[in-house]
DOTOR-712904 format. One line per 3 residues: number of its first residue (from 1); their letters; for each residue x, y, z of N, C-alpha, C, CB. Coordinates in steps of 0.02 Angstrom, whole numbers, plus 50000, padded with zeros to 5 digits. Glycine has a CB too. Layout:
NUM	A	X/Y/Z/X/Y/Z/X/Y/Z/X/Y/Z; ...
END
This chain:
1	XXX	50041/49940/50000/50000/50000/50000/50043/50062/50000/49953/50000/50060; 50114/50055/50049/50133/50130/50021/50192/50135/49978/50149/50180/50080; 50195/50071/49946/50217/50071/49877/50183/50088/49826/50235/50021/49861
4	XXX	50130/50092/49835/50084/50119/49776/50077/50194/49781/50009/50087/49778; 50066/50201/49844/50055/50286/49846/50113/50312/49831/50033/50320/49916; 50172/50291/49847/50238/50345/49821/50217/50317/49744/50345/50324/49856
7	XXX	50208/50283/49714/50237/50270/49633/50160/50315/49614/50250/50158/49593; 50093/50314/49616/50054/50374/49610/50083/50438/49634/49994/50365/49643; 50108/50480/49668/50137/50532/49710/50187/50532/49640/50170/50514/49802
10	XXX	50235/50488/49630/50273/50512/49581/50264/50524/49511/50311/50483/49583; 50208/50472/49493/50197/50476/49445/50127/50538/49421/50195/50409/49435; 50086/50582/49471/50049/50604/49470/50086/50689/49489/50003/50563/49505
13	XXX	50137/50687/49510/50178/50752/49522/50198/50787/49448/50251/50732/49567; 50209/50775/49395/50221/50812/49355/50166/50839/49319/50261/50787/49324; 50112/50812/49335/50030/50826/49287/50019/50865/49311/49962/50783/49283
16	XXX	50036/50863/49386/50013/50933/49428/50042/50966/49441/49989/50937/49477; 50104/50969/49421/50135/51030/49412/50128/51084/49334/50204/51006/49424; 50118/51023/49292/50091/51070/49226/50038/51085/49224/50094/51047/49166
19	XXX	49986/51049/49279/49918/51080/49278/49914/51165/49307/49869/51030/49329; 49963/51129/49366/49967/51202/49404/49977/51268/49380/50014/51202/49445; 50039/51248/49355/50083/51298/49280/50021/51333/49250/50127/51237/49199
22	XXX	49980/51294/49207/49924/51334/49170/49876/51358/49190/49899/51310/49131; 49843/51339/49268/49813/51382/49292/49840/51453/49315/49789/51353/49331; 49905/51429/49343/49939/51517/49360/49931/51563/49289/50046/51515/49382
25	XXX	49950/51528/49230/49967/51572/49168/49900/51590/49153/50007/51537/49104; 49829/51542/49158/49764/51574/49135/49753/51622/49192/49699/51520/49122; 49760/51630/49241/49745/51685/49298/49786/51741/49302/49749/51659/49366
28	XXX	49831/51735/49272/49874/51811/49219/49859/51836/49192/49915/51818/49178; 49822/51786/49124/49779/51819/49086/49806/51771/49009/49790/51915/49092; 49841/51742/49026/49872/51724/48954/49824/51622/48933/49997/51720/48972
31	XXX	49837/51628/48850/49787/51591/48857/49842/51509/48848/49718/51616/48794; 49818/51464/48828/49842/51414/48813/49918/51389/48783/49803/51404/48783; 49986/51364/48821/50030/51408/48776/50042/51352/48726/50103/51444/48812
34	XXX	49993/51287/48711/50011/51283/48629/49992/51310/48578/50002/51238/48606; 49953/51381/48588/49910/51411/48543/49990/51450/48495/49839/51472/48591; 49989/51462/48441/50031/51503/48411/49996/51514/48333/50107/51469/48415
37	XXX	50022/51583/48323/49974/51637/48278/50031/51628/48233/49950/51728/48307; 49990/51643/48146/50032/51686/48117/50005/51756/48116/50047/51663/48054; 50059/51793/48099/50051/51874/48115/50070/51884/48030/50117/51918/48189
40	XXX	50030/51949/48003/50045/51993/47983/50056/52057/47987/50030/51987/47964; 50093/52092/47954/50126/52162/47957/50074/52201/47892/50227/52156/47935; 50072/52270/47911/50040/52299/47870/50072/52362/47878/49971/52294/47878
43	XXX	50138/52393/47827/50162/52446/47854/50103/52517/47814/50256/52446/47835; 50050/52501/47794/50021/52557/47761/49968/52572/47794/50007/52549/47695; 49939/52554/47856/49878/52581/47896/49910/52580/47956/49805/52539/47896
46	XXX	49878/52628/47985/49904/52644/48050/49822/52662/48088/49969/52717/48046; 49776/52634/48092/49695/52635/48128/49738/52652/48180/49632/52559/48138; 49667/52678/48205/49662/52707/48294/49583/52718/48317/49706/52797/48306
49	XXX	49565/52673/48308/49486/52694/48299/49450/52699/48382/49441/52625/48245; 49408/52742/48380/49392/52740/48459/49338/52676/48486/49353/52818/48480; 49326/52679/48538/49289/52626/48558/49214/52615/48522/49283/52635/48632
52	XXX	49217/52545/48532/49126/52549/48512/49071/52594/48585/49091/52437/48507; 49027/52572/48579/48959/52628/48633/48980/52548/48674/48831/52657/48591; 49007/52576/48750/48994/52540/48807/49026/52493/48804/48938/52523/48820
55	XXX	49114/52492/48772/49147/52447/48767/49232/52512/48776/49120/52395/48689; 49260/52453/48817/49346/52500/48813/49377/52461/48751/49414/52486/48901; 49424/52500/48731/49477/52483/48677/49556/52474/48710/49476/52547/48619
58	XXX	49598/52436/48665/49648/52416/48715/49712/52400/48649/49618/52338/48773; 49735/52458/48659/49819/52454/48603/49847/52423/48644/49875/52526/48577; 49923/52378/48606/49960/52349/48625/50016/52359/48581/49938/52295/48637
61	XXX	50049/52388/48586/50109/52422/48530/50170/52351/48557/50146/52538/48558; 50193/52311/48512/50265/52292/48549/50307/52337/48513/50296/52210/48542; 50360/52366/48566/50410/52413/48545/50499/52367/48546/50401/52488/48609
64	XXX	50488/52326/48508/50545/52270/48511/50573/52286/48429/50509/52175/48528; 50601/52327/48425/50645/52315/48329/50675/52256/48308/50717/52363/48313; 50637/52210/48273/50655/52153/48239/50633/52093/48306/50747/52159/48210
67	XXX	50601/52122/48330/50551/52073/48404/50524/52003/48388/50467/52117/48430; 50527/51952/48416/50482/51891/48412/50403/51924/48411/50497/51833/48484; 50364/51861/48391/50304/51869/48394/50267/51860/48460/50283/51833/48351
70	XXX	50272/51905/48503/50243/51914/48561/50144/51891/48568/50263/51995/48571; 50109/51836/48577/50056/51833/48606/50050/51884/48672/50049/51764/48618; 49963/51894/48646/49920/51953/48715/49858/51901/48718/49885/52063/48684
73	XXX	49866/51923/48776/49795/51874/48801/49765/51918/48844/49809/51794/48845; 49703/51905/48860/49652/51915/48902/49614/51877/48917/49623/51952/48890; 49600/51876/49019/49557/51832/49039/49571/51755/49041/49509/51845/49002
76	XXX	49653/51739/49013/49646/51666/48977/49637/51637/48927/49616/51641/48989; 49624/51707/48861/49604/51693/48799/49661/51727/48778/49534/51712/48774; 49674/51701/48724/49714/51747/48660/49683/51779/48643/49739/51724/48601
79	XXX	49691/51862/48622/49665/51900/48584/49707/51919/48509/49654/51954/48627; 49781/51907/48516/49785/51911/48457/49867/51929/48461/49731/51959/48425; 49913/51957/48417/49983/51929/48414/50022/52000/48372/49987/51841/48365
82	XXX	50093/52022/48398/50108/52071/48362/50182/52034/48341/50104/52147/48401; 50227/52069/48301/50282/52046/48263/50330/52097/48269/50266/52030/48195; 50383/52110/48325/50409/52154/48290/50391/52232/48311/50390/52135/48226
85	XXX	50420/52302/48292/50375/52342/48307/50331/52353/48263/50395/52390/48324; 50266/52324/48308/50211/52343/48270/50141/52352/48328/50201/52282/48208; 50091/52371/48293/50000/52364/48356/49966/52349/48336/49954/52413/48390
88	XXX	49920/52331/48386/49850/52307/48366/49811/52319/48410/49841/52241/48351; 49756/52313/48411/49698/52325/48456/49639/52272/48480/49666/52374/48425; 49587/52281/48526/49540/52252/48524/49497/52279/48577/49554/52191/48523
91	XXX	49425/52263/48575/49388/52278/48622/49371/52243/48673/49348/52292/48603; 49351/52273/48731/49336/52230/48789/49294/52258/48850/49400/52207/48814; 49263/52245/48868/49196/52263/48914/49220/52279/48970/49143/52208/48927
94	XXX	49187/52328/49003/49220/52377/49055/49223/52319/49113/49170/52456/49077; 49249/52328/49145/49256/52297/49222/49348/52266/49229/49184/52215/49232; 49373/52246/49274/49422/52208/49300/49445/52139/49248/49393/52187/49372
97	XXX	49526/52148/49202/49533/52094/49162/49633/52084/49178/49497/52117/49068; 49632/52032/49170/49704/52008/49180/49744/52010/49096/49700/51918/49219; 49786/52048/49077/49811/52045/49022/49891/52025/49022/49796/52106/48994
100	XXX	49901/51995/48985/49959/51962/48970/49986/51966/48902/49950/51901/48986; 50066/51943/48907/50083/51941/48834/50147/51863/48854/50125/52039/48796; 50159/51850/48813/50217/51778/48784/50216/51793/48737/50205/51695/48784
103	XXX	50313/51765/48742/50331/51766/48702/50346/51697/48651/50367/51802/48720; 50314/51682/48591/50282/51623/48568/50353/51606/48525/50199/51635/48523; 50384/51549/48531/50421/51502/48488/50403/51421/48489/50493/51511/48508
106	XXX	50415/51414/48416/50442/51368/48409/50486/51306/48437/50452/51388/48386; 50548/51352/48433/50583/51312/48442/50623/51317/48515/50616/51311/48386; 50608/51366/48548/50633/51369/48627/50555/51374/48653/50692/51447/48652
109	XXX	50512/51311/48669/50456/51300/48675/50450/51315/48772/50441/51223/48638; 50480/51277/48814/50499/51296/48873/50531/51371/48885/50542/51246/48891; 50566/51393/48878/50584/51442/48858/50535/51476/48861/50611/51442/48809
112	XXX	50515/51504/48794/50467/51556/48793/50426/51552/48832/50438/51564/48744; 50410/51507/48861/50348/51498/48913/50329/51551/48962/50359/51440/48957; 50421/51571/48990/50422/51613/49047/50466/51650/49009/50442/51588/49123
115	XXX	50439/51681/48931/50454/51752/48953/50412/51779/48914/50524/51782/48948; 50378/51829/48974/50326/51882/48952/50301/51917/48997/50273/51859/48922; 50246/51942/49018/50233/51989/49059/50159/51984/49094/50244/52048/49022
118	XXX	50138/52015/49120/50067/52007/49141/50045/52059/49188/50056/51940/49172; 49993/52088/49187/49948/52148/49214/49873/52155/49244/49944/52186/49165; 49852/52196/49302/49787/52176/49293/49757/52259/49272/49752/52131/49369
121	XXX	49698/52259/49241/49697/52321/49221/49610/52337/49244/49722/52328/49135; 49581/52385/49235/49519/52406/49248/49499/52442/49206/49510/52432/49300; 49456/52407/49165/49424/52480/49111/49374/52504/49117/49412/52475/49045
124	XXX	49357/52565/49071/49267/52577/49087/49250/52582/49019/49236/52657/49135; 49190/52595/49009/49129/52611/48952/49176/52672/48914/49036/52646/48992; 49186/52656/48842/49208/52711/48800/49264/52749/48824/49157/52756/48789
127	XXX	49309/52730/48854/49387/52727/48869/49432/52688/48819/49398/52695/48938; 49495/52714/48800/49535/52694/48788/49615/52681/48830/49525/52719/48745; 49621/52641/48824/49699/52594/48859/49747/52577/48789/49673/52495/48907
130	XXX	49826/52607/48831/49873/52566/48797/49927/52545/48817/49889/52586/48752; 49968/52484/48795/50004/52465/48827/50048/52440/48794/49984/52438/48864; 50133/52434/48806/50194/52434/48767/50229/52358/48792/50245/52509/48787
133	XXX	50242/52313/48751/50286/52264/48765/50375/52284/48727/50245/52191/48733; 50405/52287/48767/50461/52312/48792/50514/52270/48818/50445/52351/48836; 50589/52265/48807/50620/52231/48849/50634/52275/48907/50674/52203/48820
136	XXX	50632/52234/48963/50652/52244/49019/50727/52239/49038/50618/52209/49051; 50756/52279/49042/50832/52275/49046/50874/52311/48975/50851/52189/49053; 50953/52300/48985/50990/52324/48938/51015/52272/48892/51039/52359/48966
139	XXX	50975/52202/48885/50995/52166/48839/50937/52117/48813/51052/52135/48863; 50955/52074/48768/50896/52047/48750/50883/51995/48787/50890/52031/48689; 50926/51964/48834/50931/51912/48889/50885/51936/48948/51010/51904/48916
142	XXX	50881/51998/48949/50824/52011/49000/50759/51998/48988/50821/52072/49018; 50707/52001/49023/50636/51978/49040/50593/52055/48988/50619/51973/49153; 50527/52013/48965/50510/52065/48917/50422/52108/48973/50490/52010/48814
145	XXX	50422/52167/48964/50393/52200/49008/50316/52230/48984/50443/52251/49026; 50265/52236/49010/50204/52255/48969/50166/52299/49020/50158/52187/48941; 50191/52365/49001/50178/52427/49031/50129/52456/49012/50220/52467/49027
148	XXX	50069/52493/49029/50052/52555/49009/50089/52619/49001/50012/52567/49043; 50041/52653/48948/50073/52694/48912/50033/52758/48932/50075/52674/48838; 50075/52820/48915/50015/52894/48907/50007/52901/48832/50050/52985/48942
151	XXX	49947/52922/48858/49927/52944/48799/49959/52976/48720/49897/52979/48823; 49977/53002/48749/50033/53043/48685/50088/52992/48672/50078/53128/48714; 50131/52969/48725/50168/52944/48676/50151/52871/48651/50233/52948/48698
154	XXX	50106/52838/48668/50032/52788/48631/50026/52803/48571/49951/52802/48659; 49999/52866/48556/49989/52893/48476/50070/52898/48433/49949/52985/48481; 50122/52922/48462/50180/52934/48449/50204/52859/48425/50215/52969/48509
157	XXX	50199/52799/48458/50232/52730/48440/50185/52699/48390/50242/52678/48507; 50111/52722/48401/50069/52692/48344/50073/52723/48280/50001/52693/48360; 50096/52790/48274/50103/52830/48222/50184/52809/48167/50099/52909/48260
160	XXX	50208/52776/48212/50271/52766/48190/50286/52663/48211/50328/52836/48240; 50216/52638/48196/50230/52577/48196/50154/52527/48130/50232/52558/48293; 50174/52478/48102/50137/52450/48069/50066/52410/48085/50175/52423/48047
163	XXX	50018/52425/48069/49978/52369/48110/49984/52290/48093/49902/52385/48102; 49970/52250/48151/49991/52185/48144/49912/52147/48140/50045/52161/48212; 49907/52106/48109/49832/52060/48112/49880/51988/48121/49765/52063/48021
166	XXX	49832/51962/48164/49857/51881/48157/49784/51861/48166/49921/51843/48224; 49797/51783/48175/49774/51732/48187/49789/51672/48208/49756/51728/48156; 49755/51604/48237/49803/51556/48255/49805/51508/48204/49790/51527/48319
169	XX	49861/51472/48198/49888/51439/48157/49852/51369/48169/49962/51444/48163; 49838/51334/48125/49807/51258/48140/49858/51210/48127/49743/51236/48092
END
């Protein structure tokens, strides 16, 4: 009998540790991390459109020159993926939301896992939010950071960055 429980105990310790893992990362805000997007670049529109009636809007500029493809999530969901310096947007209903970003590879799959950022934010009705993924530090070995932004210089990085559309890859 407590040969069985250590060989369950051992053999049931790593499920729950990756279970664990993805509940911490969905309560960040980030969604699933086998999800991965392709992204496009669009250096000829630069939208900024304001909110819909009774909904906040939410830029996400990554300010990374020649940047991986950073995933944003909300709530646990993907909302969508930038490349590089570039933004995008999306809407989201006023109240209390956990936003996140990862950074999505391939091929450093562990890795990327833990590096990205995460926030909790509060919006209201016909507000706009923005927010900058950024390295943190003076090298690219450092941890990548997902700040809010002011206003002005929001318009300043979107004015001088491409919009990105993705989607997830099947």
């Amino acid at each position: 009998m407590h040969r069985s429980f250590l060989l369950l105990l051992l053999f049931a310790s790593p499920a729950f540790a990756q279970d664990s893992e993805s509940a911490a990362r969905t309560a960040a805000g980030c969604g699933p991390s086998a999800t991965h997007f392709d992204v496009t670049i669009d250096k000829k529109q630069h939208p900024a459109p304001a909110p819909e009636s009774g909904k906040a809007i939410v830029f996400v500029v990554e300010d990374i020159y020649r940047g991986p493809t950073m995933k944003v999530g909300l709530d646990g969901a993907w909302v969508g993926a930038n490349k590089g310096k570039s933004y995008f947007y999306f809407s989201v209903d006023p109240g209390e939301h956990h936003l996140c970003t990862n950074w999505q590879s391939a091929v450093f799959k562990q890795t990327a896992k833990r590096i990205g950022s995460a926030t909790t934010i509060v919006t209201e009705a016909d507000k706009t939010y923005y927010f900058r993924i950024m390295i943190d530090g003076e090298s690219a070995s450092q941890n990548i950071k997902l700040s809010p932004v002011e206003k002005a210089e929001a318009q300043f990085l979107i004015a001088a960055s491409p919009l990105s559309s993705s989607h997830p890859n099947k």
